[in-house]
Backbone as CSV, one residue per row, in Angstrom:
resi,resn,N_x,N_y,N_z,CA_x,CA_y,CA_z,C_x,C_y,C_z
1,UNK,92.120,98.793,83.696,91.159,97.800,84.185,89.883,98.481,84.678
2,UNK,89.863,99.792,85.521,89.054,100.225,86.133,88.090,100.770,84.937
3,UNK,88.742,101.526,83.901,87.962,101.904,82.628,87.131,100.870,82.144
4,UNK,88.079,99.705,82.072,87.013,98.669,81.354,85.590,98.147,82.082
5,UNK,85.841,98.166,83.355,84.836,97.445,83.831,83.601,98.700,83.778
6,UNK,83.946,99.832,84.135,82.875,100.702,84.082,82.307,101.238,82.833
7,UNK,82.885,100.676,81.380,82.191,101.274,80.348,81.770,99.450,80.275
8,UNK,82.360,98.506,80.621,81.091,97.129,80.590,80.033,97.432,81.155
9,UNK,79.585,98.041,82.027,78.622,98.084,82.997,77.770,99.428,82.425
10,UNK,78.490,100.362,81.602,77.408,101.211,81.222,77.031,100.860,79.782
11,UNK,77.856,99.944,79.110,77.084,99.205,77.910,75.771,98.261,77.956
12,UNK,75.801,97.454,79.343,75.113,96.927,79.796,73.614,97.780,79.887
13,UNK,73.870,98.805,80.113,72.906,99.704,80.718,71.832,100.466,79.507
14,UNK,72.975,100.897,78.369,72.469,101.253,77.675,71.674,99.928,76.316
15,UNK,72.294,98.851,76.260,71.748,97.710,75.852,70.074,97.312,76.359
16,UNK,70.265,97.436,77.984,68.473,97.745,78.164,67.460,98.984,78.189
17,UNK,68.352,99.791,77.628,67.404,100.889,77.208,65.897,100.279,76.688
18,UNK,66.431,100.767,75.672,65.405,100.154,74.420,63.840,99.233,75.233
19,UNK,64.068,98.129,75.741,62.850,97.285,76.288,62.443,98.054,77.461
20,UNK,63.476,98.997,77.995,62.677,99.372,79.295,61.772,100.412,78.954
21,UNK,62.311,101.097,78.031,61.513,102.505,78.117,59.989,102.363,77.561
22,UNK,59.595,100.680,77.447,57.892,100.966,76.886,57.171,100.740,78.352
23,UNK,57.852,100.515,79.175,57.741,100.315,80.975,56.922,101.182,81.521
24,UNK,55.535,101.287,82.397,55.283,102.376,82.529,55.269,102.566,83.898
25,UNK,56.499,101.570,84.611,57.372,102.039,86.092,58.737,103.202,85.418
26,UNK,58.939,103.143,86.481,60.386,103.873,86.614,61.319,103.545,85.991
27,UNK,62.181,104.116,85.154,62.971,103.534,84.477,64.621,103.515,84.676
28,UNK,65.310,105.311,85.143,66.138,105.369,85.670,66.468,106.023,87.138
29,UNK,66.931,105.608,87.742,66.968,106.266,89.082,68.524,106.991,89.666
30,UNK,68.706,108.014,89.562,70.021,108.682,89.984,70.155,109.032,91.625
31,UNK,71.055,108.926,92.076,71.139,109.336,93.760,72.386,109.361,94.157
32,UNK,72.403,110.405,95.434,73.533,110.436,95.716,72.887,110.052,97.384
33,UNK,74.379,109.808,98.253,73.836,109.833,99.383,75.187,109.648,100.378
34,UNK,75.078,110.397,101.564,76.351,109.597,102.837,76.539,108.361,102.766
35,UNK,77.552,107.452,102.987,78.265,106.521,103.366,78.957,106.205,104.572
36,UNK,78.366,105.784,105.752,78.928,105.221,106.958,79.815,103.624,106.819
37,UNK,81.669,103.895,106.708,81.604,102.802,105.856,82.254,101.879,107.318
38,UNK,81.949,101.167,108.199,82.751,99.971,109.183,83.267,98.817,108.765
39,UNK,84.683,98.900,108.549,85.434,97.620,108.382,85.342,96.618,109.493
40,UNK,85.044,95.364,108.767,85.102,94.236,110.009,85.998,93.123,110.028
41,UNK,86.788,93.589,109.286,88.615,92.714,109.179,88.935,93.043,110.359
42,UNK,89.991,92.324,110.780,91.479,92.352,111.900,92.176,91.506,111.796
43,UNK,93.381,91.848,112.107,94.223,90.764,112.141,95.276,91.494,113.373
44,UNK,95.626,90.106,114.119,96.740,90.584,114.855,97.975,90.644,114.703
45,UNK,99.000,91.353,115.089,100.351,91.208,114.588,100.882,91.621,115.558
46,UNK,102.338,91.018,115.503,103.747,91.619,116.915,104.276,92.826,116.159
47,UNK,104.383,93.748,116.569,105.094,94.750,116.540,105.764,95.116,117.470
48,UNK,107.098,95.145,117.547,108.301,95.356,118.245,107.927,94.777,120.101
49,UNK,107.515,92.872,119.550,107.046,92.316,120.811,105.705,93.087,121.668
50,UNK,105.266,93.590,120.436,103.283,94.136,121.603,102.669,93.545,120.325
51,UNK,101.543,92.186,120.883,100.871,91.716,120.219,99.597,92.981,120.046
52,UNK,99.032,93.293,119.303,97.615,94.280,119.287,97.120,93.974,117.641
53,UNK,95.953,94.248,117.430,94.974,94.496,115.886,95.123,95.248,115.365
54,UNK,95.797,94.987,114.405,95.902,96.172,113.226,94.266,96.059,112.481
55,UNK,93.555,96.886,112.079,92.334,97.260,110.986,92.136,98.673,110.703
56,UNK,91.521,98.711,109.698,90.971,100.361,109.102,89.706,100.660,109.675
57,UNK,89.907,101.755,110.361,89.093,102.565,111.124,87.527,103.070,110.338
58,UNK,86.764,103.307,111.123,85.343,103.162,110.429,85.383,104.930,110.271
59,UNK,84.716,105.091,109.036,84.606,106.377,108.900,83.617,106.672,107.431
60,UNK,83.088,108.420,107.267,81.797,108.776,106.682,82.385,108.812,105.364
61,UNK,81.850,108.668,104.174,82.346,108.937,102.588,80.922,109.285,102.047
62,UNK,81.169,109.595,101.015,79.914,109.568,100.026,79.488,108.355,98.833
63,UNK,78.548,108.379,98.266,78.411,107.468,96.965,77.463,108.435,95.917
64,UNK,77.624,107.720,94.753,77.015,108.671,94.182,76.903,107.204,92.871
65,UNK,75.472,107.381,92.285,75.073,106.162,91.261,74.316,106.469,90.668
66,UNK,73.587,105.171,89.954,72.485,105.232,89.243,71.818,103.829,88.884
67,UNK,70.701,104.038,88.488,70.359,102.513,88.941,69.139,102.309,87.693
68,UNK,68.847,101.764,86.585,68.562,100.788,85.210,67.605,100.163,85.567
69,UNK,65.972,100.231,85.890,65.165,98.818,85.868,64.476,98.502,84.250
70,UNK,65.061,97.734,83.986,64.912,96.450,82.770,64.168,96.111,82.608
71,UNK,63.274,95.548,83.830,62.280,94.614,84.430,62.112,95.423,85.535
72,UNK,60.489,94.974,85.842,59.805,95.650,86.888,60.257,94.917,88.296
73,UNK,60.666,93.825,88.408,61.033,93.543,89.601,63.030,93.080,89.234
74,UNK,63.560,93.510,88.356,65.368,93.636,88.393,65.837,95.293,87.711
75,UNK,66.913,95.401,88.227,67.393,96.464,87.665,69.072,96.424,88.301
76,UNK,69.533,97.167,87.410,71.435,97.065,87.006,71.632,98.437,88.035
77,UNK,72.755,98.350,89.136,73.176,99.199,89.321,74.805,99.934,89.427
78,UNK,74.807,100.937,89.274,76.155,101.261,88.869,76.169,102.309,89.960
79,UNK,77.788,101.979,90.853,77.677,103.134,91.507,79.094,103.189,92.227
80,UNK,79.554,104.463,92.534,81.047,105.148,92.591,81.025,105.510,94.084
81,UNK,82.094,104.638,95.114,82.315,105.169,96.731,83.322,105.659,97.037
82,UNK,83.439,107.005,98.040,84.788,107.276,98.094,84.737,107.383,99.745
83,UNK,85.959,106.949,100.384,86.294,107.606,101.999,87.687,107.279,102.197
84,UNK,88.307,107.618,102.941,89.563,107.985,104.061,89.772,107.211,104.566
85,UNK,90.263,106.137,105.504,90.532,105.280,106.257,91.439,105.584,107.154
86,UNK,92.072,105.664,108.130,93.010,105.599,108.928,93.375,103.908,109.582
87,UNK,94.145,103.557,109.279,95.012,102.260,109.538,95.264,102.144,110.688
88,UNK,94.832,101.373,111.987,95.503,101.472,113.033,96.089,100.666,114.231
89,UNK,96.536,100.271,114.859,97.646,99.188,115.581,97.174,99.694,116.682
90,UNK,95.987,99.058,117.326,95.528,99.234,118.282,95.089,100.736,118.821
91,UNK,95.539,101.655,119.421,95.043,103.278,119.319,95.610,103.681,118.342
92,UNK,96.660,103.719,118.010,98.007,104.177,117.044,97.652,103.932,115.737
93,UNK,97.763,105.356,115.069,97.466,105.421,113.532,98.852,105.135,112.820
94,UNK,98.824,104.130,112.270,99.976,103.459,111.262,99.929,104.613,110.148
95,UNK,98.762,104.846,109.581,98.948,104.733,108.545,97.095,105.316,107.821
96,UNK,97.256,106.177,106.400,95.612,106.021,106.052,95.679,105.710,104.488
97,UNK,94.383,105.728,104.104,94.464,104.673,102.732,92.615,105.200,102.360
98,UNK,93.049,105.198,100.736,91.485,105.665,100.269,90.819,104.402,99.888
99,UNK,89.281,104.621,99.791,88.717,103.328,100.058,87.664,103.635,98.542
100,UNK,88.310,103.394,97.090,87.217,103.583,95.958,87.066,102.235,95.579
101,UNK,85.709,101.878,95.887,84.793,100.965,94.889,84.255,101.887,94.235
102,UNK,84.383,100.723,92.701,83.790,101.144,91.964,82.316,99.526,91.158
103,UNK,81.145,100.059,91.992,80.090,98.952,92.376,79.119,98.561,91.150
104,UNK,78.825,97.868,91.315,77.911,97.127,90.074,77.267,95.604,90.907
105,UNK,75.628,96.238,91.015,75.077,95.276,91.812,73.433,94.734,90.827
106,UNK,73.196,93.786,90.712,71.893,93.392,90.098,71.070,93.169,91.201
107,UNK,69.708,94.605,91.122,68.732,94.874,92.234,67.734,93.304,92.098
108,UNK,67.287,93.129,92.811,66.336,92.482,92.477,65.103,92.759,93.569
109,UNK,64.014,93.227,93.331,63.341,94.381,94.116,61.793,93.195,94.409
110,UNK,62.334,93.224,95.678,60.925,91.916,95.717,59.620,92.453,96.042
111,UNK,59.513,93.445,96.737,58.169,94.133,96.883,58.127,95.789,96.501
112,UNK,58.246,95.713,94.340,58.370,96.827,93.708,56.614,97.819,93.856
113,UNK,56.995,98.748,94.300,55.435,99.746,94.434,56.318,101.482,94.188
114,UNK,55.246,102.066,94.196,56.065,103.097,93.900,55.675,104.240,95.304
115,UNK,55.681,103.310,96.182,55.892,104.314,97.439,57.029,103.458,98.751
116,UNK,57.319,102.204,98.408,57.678,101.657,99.292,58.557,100.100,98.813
117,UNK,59.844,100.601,98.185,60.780,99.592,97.377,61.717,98.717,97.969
118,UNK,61.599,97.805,98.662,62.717,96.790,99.048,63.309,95.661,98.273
119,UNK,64.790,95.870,98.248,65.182,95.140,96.986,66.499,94.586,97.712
120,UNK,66.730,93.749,97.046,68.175,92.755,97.824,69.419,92.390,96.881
121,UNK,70.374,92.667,96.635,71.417,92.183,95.166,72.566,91.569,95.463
122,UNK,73.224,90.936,94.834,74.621,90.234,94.501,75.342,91.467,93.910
123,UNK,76.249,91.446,94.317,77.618,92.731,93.836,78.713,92.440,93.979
124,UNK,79.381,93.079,92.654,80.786,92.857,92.352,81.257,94.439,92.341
125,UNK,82.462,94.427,92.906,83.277,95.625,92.652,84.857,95.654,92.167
126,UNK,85.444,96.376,92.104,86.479,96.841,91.652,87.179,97.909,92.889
127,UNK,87.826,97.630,93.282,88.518,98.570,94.580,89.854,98.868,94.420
128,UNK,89.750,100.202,94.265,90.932,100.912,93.895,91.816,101.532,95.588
129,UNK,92.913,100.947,95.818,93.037,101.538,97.085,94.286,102.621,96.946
130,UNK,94.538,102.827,95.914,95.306,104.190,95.528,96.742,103.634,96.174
131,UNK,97.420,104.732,97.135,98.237,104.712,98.000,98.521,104.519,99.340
132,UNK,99.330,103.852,100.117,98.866,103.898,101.257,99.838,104.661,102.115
133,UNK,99.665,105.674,102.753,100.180,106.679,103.118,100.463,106.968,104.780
134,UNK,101.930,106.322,104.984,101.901,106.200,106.404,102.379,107.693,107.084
135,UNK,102.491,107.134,108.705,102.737,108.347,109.489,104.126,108.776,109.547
136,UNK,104.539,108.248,108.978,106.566,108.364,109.361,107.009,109.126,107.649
137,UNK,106.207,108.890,107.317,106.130,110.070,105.415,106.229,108.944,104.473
138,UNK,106.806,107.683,104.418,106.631,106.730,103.550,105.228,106.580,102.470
139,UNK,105.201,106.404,101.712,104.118,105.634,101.079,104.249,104.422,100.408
140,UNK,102.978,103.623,100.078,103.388,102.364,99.577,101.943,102.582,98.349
141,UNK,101.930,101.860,97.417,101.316,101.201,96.299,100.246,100.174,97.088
142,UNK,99.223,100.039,96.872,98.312,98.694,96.745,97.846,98.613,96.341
143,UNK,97.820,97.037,95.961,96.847,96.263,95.355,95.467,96.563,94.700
144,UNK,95.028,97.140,93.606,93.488,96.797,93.059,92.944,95.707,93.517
145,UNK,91.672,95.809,93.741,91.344,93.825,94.073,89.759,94.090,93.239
146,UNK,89.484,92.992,92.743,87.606,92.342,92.554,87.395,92.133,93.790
147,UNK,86.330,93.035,94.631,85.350,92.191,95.746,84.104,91.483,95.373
148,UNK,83.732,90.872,96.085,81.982,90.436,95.748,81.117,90.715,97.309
149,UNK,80.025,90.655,97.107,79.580,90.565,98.386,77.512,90.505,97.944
150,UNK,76.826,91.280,99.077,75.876,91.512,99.220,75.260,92.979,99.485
151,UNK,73.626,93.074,98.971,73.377,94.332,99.725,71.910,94.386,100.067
152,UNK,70.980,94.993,100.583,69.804,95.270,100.356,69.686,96.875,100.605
153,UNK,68.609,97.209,100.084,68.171,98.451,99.840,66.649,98.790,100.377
154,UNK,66.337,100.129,100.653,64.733,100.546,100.861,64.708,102.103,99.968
155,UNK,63.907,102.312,99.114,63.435,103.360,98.376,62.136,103.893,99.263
156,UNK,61.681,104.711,99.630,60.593,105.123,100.233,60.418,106.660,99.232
157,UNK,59.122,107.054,98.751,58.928,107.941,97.912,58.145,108.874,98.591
158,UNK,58.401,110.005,98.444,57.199,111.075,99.021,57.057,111.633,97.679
159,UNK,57.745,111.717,96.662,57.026,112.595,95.553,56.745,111.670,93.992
160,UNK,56.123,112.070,93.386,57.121,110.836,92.207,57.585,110.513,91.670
161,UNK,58.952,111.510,91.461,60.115,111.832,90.876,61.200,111.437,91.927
162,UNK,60.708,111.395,93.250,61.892,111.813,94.483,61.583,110.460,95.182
163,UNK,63.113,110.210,95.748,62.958,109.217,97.030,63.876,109.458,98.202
164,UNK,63.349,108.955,99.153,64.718,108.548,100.549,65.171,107.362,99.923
165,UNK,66.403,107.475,100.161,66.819,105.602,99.853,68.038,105.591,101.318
166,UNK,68.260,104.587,101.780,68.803,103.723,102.525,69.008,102.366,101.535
167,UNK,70.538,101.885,102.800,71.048,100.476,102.621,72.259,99.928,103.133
168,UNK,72.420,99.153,103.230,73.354,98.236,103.817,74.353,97.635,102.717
169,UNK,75.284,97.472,102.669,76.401,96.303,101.738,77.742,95.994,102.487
170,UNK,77.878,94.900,101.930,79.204,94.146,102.669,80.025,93.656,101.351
171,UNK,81.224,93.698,101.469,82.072,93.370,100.713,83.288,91.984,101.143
172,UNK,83.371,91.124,100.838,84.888,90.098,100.901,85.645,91.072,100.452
173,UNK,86.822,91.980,101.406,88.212,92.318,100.696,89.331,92.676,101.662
174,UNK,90.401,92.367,100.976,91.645,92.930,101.376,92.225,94.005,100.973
175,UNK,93.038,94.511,101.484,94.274,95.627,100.981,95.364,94.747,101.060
176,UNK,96.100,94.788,100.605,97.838,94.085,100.193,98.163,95.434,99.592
177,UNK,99.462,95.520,100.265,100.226,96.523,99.842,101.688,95.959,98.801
178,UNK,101.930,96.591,97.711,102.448,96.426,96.525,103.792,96.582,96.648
179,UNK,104.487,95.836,97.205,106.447,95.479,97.681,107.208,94.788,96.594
180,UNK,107.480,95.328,95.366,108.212,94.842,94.613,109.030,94.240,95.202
181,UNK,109.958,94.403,96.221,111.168,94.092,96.383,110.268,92.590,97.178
182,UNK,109.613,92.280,97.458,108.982,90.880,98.489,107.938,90.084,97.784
183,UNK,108.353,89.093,97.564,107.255,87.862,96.951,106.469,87.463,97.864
184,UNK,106.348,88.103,99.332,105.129,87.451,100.120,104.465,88.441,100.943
185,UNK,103.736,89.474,99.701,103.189,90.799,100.292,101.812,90.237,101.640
186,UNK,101.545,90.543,102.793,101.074,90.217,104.024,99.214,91.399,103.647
187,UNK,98.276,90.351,103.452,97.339,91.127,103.293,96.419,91.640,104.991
188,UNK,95.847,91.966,104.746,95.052,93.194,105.972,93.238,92.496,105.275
189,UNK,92.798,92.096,106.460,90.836,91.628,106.267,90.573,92.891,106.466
190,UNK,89.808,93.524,105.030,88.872,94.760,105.804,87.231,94.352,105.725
191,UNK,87.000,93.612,104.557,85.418,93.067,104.345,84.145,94.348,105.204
192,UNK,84.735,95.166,104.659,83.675,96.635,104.666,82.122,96.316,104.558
193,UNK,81.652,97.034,105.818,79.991,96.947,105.753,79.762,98.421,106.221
194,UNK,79.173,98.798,104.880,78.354,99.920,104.574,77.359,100.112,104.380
195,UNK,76.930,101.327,105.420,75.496,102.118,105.261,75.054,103.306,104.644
196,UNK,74.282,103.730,103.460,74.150,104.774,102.861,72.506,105.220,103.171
197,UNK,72.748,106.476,103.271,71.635,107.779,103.568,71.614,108.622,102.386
198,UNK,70.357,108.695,101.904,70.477,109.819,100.748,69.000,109.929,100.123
199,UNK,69.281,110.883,99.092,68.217,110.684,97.768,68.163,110.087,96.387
200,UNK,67.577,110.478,95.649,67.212,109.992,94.734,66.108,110.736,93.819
201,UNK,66.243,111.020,91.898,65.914,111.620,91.571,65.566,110.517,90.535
202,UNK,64.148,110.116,90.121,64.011,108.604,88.925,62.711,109.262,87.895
203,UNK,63.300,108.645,86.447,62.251,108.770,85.373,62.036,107.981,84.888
C-alpha cells in the first residue's frame, strides 16, 4: 500500500513536468528540515483501578521532501517523517512506537514572491506505525491508517537557489494496535501537530 501511494504521488509529479518547466518561477524545491512533532490525543483509562491519560509523548524527528510548482500560485508536495514516541500512562512509559508519515499535500501559495512565500494546503498521509514496543519486552503490530489534515508553510529566501522554510501541520489520527486474537482493537487519539525548521535547495 505504502509503495503505491508514493509512486501515485511521484507520477503525479512527473506528469507536471512538462508545463512547468516553460515557468520562469521555481520549479522544484528539495528540503530537509527538524520536526518538533506534539500529539494532542488523550484518552483516559483505569488501569489496575488508577484512572490517568494515556498519549504519545511529544518529541524531535526529521522530514525530508520535495515540493513540484505546476502553477505559480499551486504546487504538489511529497514528503517522508520519521520520530520515536514514547507511550505514556500518566508519568509512566507504557510503551514507544515510530511515527512514519508518508505526506502528500497540495501547496497553494497565496502570496508567491521569491523572497517571501506563504502558502497553506490540504494533506493526506499514509502512517506507518511499524511496531509497538512495550516496557515489559512484548511487542504488538499496528494499524497503517490514511490521515488527512492541514498545514501552512513560510519559505523566506536569502539566496536564489536557497531558503529557510518553516511550518506547522496537523493530522486526524489514531494508532490501534493489531490483536488478532480481539475483534474490538481500543484505538489511542494522537492527531499530531507538527513543526518543521529547515532548508531548502529549488530550481
Amino acid at each position: 500500500m505504502r509503495r503505491i501511494i508514493l509512486s501515485g504521488a511521484m507520477l503525479l509529479v512527473l506528469a507536471a513536468f512538462q508545463p512547468a518547466a516553460a515557468q520562469d518561477d521555481w520549479n522544484v524545491k528539495f528540503f530537509g528540515a527538524m520536526a518538533y512533532v506534539a500529539p494532542l490525543g488523550t484518552e483516559n483509562v483505569d488501569i489496575s483501578g488508577v484512572i490517568d491519560s494515556v498519549q504519545a509523548a511529544n518529541e524531535t524527528g526529521w522530514e525530508a521532501g520535495l515540493e513540484f510548482r505546476f502553477a505559480k500560485v499551486l504546487g504538489l508536495e511529497v514528503s517522508y517523517l520519521n520520530s520515536t514516541h514514547d507511550i505514556e500512562f500518566g508519568d509512566t512509559t507504557l510503551a514507544q512506537v515510530d511515527f512514519t508519515p508518508y505526506n502528500v499535500a497540495l501547496n497553494f501559495h497565496l502570496f508567491p514572491n521569491k523572497y517571501l512565500d506563504f502558502y497553506i494546503a490540504p494533506v493526506a498521509a499514509y502512517v506507518d506505525w511499524g511496531q509497538i514496543d512495550f516496557e515489559d519486552g512484548t511487542t504488538e503490530e499496528a494499524d497503517s491508517e490514511i490521515a488527512y489534515g492541514a498545514a501552512v508553510g513560510l519559505d523566506i529566501s536569502f539566496h536564489e537557489n536557497f531558503a529557510f522554510i518553516g511550518g506547522v501541520r496537523w493530522l486526524s489520527l489514531d494508532i490501534t494496535p493489531d490483536d488478532p486474537s480481539s475483534s474490538d482493537d481500543e484505538s489511542l487519539a494522537v492527531d499530531p501537530l507538527y513543526a518543521r525548521v529547515g532548508f531548502a535547495f529549488r530550481f
